[in-house]
PDB file with one MODEL, atoms N, CA, C and O in Angstrom:
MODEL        1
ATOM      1  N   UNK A   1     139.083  95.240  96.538  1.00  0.00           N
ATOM      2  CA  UNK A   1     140.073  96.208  96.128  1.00  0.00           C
ATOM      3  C   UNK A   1     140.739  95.694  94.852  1.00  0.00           C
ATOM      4  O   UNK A   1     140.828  94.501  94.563  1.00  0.00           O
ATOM      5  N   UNK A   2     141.083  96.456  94.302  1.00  0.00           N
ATOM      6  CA  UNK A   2     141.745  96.089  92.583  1.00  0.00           C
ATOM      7  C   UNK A   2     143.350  95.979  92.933  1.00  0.00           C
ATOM      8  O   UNK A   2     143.882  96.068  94.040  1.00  0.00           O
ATOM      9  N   UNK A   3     143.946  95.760  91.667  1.00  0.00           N
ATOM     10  CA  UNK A   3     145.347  95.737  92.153  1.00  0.00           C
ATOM     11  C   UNK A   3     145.438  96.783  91.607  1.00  0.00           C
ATOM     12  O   UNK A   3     146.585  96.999  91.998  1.00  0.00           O
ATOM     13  N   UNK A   4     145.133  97.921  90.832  1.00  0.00           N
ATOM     14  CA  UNK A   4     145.279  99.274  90.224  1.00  0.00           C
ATOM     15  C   UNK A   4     145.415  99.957  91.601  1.00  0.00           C
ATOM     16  O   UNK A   4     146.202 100.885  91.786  1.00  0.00           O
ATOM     17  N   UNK A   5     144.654  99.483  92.502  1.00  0.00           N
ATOM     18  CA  UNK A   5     144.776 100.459  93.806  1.00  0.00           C
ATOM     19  C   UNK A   5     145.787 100.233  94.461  1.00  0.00           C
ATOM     20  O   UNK A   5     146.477 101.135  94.934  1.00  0.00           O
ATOM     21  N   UNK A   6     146.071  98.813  94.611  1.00  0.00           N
ATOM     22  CA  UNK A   6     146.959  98.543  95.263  1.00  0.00           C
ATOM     23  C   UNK A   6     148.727  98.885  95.252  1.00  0.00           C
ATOM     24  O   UNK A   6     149.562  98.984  96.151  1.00  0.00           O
ATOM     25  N   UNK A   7     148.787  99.013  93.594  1.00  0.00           N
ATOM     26  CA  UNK A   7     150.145  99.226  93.006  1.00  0.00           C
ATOM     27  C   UNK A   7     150.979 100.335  93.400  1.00  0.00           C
ATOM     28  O   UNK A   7     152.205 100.409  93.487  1.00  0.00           O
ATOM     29  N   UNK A   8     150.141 101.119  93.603  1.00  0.00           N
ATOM     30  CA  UNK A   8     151.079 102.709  94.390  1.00  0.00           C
ATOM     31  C   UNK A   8     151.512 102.118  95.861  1.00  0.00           C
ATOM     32  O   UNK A   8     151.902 103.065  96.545  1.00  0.00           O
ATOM     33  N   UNK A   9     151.550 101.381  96.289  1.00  0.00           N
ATOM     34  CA  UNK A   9     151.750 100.907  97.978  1.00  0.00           C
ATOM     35  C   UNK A   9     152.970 100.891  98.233  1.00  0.00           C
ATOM     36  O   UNK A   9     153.432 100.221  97.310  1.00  0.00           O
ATOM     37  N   UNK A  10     153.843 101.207  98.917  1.00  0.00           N
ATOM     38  CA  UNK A  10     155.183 100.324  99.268  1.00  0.00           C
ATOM     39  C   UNK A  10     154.900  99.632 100.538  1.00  0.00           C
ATOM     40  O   UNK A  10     154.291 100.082 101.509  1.00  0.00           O
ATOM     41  N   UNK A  11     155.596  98.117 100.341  1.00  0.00           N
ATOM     42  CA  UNK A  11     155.385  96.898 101.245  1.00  0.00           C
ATOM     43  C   UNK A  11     156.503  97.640 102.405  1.00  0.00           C
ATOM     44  O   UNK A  11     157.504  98.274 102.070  1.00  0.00           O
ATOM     45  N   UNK A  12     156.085  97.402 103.752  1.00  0.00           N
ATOM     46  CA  UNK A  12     156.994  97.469 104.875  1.00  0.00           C
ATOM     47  C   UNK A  12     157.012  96.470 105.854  1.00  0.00           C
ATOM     48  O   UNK A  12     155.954  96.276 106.453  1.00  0.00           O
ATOM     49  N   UNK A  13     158.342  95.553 106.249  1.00  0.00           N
ATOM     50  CA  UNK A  13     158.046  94.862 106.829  1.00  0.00           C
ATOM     51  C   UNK A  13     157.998  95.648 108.372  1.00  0.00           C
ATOM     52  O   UNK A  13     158.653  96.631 108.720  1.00  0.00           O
ATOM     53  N   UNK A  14     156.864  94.763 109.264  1.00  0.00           N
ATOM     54  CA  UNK A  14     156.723  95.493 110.371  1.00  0.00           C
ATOM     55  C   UNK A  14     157.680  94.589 111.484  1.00  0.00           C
ATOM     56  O   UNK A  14     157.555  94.778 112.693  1.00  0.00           O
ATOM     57  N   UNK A  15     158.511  93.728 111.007  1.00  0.00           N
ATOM     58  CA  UNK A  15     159.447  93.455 112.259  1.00  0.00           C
ATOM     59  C   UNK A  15     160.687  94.607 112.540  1.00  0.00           C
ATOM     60  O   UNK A  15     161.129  95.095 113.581  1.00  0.00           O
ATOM     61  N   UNK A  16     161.094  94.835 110.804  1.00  0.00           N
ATOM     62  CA  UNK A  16     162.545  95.530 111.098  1.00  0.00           C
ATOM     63  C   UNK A  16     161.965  97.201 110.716  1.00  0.00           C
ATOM     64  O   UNK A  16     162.625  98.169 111.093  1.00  0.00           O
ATOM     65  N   UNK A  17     161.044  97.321 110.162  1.00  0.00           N
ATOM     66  CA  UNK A  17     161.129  98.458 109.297  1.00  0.00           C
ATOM     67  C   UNK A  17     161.652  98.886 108.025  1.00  0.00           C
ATOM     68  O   UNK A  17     161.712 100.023 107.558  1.00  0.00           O
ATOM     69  N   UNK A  18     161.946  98.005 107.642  1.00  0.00           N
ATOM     70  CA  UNK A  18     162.548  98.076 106.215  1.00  0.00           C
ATOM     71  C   UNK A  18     161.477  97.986 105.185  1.00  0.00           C
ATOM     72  O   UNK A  18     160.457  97.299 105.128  1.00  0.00           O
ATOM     73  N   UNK A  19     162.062  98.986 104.288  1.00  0.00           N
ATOM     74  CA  UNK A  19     161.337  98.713 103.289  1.00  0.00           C
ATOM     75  C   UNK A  19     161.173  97.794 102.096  1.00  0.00           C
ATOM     76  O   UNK A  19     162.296  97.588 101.634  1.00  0.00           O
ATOM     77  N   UNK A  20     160.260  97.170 101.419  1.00  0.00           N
ATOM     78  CA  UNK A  20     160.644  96.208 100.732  1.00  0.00           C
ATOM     79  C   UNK A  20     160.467  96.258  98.958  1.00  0.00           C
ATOM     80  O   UNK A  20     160.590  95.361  98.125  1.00  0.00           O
ATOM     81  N   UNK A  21     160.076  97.927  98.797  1.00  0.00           N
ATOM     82  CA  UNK A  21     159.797  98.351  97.456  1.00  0.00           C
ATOM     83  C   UNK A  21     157.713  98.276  97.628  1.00  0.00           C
ATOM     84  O   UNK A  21     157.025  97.965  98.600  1.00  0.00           O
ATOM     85  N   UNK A  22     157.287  98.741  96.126  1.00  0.00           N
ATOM     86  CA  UNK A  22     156.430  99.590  95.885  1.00  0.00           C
ATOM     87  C   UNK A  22     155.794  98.247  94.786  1.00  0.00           C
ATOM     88  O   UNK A  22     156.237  97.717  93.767  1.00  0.00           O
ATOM     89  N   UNK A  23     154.579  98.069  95.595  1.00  0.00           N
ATOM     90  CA  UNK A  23     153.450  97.120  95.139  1.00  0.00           C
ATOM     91  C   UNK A  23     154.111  97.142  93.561  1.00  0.00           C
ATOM     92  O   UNK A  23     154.917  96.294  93.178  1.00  0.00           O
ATOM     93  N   UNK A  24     153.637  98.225  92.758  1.00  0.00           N
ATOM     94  CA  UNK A  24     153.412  98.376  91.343  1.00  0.00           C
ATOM     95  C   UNK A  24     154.839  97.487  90.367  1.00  0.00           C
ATOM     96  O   UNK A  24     154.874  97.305  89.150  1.00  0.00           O
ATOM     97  N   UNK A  25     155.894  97.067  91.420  1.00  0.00           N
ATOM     98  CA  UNK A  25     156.873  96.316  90.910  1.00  0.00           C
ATOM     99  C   UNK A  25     156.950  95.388  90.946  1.00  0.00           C
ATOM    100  O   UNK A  25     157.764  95.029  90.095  1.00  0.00           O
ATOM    101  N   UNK A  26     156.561  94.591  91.481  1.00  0.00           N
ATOM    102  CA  UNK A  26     155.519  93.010  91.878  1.00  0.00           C
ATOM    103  C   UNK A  26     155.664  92.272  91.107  1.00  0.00           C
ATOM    104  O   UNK A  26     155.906  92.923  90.090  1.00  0.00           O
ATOM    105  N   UNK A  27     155.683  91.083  90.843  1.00  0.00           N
ATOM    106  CA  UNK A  27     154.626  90.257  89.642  1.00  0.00           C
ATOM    107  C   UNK A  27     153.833  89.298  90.733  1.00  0.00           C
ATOM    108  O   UNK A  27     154.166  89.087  91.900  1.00  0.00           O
ATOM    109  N   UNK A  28     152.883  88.866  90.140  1.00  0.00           N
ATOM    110  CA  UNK A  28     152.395  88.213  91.292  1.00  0.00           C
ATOM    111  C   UNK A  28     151.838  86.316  91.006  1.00  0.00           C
ATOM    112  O   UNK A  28     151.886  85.705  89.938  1.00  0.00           O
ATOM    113  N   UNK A  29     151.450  85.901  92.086  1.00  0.00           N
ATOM    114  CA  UNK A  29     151.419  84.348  91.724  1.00  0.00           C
ATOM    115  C   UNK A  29     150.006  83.863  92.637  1.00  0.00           C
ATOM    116  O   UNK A  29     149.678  83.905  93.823  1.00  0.00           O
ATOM    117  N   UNK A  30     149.274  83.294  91.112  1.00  0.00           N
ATOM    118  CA  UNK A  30     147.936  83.191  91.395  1.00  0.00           C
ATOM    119  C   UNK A  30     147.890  81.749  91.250  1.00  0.00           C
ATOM    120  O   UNK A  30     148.453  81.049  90.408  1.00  0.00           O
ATOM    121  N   UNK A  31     146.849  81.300  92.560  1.00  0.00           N
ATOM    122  CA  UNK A  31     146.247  79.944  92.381  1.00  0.00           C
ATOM    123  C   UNK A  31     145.623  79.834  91.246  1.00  0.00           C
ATOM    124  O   UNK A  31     144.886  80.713  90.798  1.00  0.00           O
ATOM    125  N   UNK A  32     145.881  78.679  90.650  1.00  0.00           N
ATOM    126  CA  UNK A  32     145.468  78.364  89.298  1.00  0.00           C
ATOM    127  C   UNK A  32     144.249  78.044  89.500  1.00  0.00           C
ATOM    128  O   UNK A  32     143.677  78.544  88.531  1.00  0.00           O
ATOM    129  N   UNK A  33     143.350  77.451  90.235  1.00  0.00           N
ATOM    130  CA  UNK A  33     142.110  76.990  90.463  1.00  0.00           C
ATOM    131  C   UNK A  33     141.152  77.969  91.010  1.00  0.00           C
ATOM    132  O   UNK A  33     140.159  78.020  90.284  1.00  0.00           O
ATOM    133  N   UNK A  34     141.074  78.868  92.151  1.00  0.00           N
ATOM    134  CA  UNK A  34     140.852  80.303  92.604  1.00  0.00           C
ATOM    135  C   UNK A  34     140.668  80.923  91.906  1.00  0.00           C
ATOM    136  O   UNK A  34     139.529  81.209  91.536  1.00  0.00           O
ATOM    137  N   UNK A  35     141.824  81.436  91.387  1.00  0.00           N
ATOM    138  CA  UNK A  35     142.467  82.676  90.806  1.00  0.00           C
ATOM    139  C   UNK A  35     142.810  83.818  92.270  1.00  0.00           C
ATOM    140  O   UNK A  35     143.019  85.031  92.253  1.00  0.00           O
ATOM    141  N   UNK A  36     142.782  83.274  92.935  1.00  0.00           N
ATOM    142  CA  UNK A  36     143.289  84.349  94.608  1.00  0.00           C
ATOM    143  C   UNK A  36     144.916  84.818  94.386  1.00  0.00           C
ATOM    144  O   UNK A  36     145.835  84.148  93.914  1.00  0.00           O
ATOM    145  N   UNK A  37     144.927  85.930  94.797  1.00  0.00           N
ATOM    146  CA  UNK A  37     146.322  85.804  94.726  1.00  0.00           C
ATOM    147  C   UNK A  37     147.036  84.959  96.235  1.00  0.00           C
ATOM    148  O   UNK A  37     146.569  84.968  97.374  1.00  0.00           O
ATOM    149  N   UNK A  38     148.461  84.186  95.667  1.00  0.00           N
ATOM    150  CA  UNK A  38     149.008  83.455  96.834  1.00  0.00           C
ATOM    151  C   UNK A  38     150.430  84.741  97.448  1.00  0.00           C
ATOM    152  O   UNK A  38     150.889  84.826  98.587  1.00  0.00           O
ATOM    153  N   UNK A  39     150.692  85.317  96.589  1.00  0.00           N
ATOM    154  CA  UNK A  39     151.951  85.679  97.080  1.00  0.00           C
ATOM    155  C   UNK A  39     152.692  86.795  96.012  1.00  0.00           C
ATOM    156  O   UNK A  39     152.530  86.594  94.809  1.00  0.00           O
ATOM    157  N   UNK A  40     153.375  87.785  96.384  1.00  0.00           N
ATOM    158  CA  UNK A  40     153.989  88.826  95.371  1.00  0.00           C
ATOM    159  C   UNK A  40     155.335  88.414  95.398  1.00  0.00           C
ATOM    160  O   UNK A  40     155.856  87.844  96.357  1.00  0.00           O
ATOM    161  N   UNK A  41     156.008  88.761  94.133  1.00  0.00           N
ATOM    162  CA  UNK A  41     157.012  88.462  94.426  1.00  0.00           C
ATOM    163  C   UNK A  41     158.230  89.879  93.953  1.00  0.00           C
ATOM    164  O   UNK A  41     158.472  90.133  92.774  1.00  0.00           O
ATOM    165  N   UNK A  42     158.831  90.611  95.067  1.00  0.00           N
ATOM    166  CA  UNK A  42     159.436  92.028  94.750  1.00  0.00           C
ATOM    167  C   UNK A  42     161.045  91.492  94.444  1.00  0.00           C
ATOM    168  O   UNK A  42     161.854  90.846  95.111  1.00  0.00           O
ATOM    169  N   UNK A  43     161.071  92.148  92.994  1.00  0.00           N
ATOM    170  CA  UNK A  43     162.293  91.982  92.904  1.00  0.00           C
ATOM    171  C   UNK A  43     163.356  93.182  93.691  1.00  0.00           C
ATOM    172  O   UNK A  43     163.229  94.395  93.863  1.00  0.00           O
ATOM    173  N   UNK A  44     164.355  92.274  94.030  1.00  0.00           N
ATOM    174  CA  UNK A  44     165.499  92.815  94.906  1.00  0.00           C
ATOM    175  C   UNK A  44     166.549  94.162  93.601  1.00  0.00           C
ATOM    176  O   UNK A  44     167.532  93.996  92.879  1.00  0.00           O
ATOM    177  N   UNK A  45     165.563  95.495  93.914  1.00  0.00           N
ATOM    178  CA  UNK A  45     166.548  96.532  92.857  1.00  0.00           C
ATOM    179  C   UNK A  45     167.691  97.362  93.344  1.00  0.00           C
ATOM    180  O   UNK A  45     167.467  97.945  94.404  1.00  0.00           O
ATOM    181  N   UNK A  46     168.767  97.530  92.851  1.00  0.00           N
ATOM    182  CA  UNK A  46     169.731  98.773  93.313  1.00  0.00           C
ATOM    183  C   UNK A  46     169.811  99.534  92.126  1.00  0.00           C
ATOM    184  O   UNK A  46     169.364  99.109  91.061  1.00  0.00           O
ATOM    185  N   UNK A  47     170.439 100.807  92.268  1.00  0.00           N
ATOM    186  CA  UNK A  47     170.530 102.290  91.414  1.00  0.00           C
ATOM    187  C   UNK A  47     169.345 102.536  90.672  1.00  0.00           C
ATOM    188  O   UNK A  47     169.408 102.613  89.445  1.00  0.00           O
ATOM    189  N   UNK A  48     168.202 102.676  91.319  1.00  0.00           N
ATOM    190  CA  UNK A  48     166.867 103.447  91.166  1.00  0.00           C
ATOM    191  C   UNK A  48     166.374 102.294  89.917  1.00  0.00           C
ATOM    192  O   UNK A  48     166.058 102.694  88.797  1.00  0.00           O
ATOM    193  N   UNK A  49     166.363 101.002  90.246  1.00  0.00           N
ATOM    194  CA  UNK A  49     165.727  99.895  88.956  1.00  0.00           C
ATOM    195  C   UNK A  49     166.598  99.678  88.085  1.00  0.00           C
ATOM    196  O   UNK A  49     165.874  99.123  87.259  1.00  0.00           O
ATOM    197  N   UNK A  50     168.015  99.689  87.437  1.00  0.00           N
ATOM    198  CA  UNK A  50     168.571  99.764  86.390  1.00  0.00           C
ATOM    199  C   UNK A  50     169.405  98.357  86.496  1.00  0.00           C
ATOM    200  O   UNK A  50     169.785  97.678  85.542  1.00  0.00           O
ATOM    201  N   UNK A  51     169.636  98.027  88.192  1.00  0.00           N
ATOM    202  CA  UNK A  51     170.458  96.883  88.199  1.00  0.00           C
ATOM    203  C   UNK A  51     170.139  96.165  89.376  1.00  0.00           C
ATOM    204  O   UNK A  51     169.978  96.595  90.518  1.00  0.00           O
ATOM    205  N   UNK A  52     170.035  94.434  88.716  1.00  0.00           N
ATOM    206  CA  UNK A  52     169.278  93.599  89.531  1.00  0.00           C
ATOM    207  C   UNK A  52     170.497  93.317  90.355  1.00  0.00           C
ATOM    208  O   UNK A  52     171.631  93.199  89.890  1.00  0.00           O
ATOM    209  N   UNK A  53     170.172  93.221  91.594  1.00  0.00           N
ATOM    210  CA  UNK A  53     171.134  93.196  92.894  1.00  0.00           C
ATOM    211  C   UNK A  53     170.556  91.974  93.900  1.00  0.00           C
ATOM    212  O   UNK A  53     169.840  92.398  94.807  1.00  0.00           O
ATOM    213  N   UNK A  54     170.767  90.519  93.868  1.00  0.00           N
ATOM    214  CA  UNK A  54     170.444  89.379  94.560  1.00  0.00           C
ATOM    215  C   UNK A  54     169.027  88.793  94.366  1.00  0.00           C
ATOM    216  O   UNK A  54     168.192  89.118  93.522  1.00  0.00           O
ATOM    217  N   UNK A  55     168.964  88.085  95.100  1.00  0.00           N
ATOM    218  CA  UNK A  55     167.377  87.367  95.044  1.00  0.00           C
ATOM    219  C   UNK A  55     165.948  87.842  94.939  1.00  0.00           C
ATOM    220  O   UNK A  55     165.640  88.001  96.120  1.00  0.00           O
ATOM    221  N   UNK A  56     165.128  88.091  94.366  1.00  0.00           N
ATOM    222  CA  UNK A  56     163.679  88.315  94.828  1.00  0.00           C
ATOM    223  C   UNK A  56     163.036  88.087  96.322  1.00  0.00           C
ATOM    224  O   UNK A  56     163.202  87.019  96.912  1.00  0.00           O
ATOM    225  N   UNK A  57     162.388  89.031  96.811  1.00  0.00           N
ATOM    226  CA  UNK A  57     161.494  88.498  97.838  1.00  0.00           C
ATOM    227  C   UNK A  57     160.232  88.419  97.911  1.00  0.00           C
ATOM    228  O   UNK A  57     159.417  89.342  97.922  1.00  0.00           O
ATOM    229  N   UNK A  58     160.002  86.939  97.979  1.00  0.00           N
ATOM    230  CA  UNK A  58     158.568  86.737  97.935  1.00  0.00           C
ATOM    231  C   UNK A  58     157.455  87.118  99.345  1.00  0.00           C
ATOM    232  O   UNK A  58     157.688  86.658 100.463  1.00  0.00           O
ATOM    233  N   UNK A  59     156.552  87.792  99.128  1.00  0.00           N
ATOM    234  CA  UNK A  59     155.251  88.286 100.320  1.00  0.00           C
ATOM    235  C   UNK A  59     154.707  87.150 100.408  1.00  0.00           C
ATOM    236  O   UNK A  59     154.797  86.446  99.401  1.00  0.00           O
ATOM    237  N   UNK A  60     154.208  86.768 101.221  1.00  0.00           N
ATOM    238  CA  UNK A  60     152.641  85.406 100.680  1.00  0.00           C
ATOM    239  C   UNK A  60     151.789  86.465 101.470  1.00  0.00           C
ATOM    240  O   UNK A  60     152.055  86.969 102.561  1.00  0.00           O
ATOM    241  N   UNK A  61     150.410  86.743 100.445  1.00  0.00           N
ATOM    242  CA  UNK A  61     149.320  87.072 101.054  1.00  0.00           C
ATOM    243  C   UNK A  61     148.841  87.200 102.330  1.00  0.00           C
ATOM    244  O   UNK A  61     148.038  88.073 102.660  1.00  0.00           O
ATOM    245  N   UNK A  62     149.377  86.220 103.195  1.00  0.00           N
ATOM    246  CA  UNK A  62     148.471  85.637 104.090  1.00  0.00           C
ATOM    247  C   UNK A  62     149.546  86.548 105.622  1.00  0.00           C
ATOM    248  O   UNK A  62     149.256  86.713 106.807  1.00  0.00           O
ATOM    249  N   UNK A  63     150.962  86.993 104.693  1.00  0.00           N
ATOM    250  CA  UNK A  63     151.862  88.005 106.025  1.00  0.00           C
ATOM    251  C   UNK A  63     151.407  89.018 105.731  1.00  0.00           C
ATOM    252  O   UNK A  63     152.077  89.899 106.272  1.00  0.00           O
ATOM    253  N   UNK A  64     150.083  89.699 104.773  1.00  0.00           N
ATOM    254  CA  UNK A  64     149.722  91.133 105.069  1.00  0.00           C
ATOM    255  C   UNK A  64     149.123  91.245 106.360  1.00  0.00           C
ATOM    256  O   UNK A  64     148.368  90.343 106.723  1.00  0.00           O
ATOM    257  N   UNK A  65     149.323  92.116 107.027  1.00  0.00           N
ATOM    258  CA  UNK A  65     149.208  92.732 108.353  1.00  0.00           C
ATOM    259  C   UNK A  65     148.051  93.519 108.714  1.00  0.00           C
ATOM    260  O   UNK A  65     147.302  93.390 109.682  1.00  0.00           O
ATOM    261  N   UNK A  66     148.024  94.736 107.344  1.00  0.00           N
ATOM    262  CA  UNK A  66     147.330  95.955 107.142  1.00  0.00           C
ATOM    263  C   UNK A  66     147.504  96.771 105.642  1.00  0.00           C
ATOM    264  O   UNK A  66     148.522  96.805 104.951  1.00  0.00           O
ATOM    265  N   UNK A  67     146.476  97.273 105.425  1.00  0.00           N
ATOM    266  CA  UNK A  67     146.879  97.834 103.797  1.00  0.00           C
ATOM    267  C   UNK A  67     146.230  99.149 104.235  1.00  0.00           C
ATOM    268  O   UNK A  67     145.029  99.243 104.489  1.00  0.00           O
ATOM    269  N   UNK A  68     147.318 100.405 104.324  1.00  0.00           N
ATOM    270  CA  UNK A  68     146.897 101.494 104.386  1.00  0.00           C
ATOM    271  C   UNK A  68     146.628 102.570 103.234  1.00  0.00           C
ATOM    272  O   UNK A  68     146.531 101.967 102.165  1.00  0.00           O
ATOM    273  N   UNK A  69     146.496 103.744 103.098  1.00  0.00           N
ATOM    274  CA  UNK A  69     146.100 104.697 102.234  1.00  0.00           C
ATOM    275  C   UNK A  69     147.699 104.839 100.927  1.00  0.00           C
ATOM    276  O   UNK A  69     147.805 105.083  99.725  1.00  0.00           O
ATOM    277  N   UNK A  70     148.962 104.423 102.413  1.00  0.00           N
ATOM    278  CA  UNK A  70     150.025 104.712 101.419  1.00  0.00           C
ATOM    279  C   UNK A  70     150.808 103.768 101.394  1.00  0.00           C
ATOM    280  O   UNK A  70     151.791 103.869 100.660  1.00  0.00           O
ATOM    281  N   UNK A  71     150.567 102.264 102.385  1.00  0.00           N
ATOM    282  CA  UNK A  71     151.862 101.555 102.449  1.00  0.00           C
ATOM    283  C   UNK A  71     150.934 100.286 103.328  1.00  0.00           C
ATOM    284  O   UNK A  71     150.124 100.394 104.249  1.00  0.00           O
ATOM    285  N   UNK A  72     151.538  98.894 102.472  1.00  0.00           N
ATOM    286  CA  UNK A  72     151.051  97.542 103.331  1.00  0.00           C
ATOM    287  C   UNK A  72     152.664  97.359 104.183  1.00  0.00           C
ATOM    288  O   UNK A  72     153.877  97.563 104.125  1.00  0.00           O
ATOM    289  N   UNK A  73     151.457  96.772 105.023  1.00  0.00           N
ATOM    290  CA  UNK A  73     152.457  96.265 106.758  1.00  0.00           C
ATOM    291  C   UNK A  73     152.461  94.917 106.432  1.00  0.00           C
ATOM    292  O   UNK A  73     151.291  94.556 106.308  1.00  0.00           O
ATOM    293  N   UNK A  74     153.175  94.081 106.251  1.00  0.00           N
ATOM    294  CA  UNK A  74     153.584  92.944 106.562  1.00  0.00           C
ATOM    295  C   UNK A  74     154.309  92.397 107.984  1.00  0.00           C
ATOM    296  O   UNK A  74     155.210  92.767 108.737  1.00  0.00           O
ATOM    297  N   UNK A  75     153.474  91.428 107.891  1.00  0.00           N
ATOM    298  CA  UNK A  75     154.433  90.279 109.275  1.00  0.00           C
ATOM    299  C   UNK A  75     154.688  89.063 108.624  1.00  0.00           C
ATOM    300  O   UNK A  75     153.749  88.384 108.209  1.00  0.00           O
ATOM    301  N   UNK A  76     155.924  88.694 108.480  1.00  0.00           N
ATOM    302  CA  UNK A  76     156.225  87.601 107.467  1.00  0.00           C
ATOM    303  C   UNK A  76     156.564  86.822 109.036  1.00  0.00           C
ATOM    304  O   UNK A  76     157.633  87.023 109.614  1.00  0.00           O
ATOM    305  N   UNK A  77     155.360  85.818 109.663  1.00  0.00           N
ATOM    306  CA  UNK A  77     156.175  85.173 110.839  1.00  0.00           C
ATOM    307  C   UNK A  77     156.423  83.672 110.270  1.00  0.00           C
ATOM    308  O   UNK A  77     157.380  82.978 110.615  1.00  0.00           O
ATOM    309  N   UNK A  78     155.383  83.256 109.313  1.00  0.00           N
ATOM    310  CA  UNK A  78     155.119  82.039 108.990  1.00  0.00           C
ATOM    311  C   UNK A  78     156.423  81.733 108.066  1.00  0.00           C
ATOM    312  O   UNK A  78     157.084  80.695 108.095  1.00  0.00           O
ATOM    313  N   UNK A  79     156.668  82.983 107.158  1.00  0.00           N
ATOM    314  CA  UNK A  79     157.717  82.745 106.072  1.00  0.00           C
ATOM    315  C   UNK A  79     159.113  82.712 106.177  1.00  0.00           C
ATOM    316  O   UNK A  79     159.803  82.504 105.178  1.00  0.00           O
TER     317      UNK A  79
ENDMDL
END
């Protein structure tokens, strides 16, 4: 799968239900040796992107759950 596909997604975590924002806002962090991706990292936005509001949250790869047609499931148990 490309990340072109992937970018329309919004991440949900599947403990609380919350949402955690929309793949395409991402930046992401690649093993330098691989090139795999290790982990996304969504920045934390309020008033529709205009103002950064606390910390980033980082995904690691390895809490995707499921990647559906409109939205990845995460289980962050490890993180």
């Amino acid at each position: 799968m490309r990340y072109r596909d992937l970018s329309g997604k919004e991440i949900v975590d599947v403990r609380n239900g919350s949402r955690l924002g929309m793949l395409g806002q991402t930046d992401l962090e690649l093993n330098e040796k691989t090139g795999e991706i290790e982990s996304f990292i969504v920045p934390n936005y309020k008033w529709f992107g205009m103002k950064k509001e606390g910390d980033n949250v980082r995904m690691h790869w390895k809490d995707i759950n499921k990647i559906g047609d409109d939205m990845i499931i995460i289980d962050p148990k490890n993180s």
